[in-house]
N, C-alpha and C positions, 0 to 999 in steps of 0.2 A: 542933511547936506553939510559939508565940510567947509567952511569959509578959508579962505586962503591965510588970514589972520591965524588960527585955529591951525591948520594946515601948517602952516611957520614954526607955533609951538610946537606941534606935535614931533617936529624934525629937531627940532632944539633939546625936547624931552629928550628923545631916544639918543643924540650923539652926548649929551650929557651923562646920558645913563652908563654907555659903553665908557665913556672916561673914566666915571668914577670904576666900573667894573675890573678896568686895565690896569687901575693906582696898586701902586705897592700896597700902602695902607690896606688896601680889602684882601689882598692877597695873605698877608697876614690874617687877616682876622681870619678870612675863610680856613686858612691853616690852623685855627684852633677849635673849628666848629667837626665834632667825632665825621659827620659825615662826609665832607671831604679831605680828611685827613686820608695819605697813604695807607696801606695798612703793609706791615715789616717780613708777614712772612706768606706774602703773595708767589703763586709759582711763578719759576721758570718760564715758562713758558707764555704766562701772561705781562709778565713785566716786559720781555722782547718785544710781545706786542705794543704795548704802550708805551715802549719806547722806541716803534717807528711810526707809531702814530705821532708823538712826540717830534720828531723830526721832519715827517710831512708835514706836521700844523706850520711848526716855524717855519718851512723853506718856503710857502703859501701851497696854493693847491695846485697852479699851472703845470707845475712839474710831474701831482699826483696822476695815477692811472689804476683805473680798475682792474682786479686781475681774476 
């Protein structure tokens, strides 16, 4: 069972974690780690895609709709 003490950290952990995840700094690093680096000769067709996913993510999702 979870005590509320415990409970508090555990809320504390997790918006910590998203901070550090959102920081420029990791964004960087992550940009040098092979796997999530772009890759330069992605098609057509998929880059479009990802970049209105791109666009959805930013706008938030209220305005997303399934199609």
């Amino acid at each position: 069972m979870m005590t509320r003490d415990n409970a508090k950290k555990g809320d504390m952990l997790a918006t910590e974690v998203r901070r550090q995840f959102g920081a420029e700094a990791m964004t960087r690093f992550l940009r040098t780690l092979p796997t999530f680096r772009t890759e330069t000769d992605t098609p057509d067709r998929f880059r479009q895609l990802l970049d209105r996913l791109e666009s959805v993510e930013s706008h938030g999702s209220a305005g997303a709709r399934r199609r």
